[in-house]
N, C-alpha and C positions, 0 to 999 in steps of 0.2 A: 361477251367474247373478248372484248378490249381489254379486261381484267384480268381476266384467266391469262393472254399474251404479255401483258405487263408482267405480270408475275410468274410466267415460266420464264421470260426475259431477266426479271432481278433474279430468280433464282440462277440460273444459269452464268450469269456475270458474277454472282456470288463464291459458287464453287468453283470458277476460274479465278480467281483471286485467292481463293484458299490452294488451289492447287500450287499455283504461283510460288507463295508460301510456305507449302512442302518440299517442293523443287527445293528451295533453297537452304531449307533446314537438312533435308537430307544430303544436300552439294558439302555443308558447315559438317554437319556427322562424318561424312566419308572422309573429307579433307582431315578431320582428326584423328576415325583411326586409322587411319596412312601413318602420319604423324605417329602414335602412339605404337602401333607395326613397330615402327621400326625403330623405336626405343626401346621395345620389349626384345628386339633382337638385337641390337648394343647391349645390354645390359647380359641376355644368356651368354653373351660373346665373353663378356668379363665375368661371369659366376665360372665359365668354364676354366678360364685360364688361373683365377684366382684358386682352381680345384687342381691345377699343374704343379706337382714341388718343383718343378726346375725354373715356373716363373715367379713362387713365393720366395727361393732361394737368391734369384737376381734382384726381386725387391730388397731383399734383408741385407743385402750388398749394397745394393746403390743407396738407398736409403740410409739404410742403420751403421751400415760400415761394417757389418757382418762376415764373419768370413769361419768355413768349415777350419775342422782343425787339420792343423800342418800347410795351410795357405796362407798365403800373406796378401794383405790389400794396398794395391801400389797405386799410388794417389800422381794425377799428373800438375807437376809446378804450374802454379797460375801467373 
């Protein structure tokens, strides 16, 4: 009887230590895709806008110094 209670005891200490274990890994999992959320929606945020010509045209400006025809790009004195 002393044996059988030993060893429902380890077992049972056992699978609380594994659960432990899980807890944690899945606290590690969540926290990353939170994390990963919400890069994934940064990132849709700029495929969208990168999909706007009125915001590929203000890059092509600020950037490249681009400018449609019959506009002029007026640069401010540093």
């Amino acid at each position: 009887m002393t044996v059988v209670l030993a060893w429902a005891g380890y077992t049972l200490f056992s699978q609380m230590q594994a659960q432990a274990a899980t807890r944690e890994r899945l606290g590690t999992s969540e926290a990353r895709l939170a994390e990963i959320q919400k890069t994934t929606k940064e990132l849709q945020a700029k495929i969208k806008q990168l999909n706007d010509p009125e915001y590929i045209a203000q890059l092509a400006t600020k950037q490249q110094g681009l400018v449609k025809p019959g506009e002029q790009l007026i640069q401010p004195n540093d």
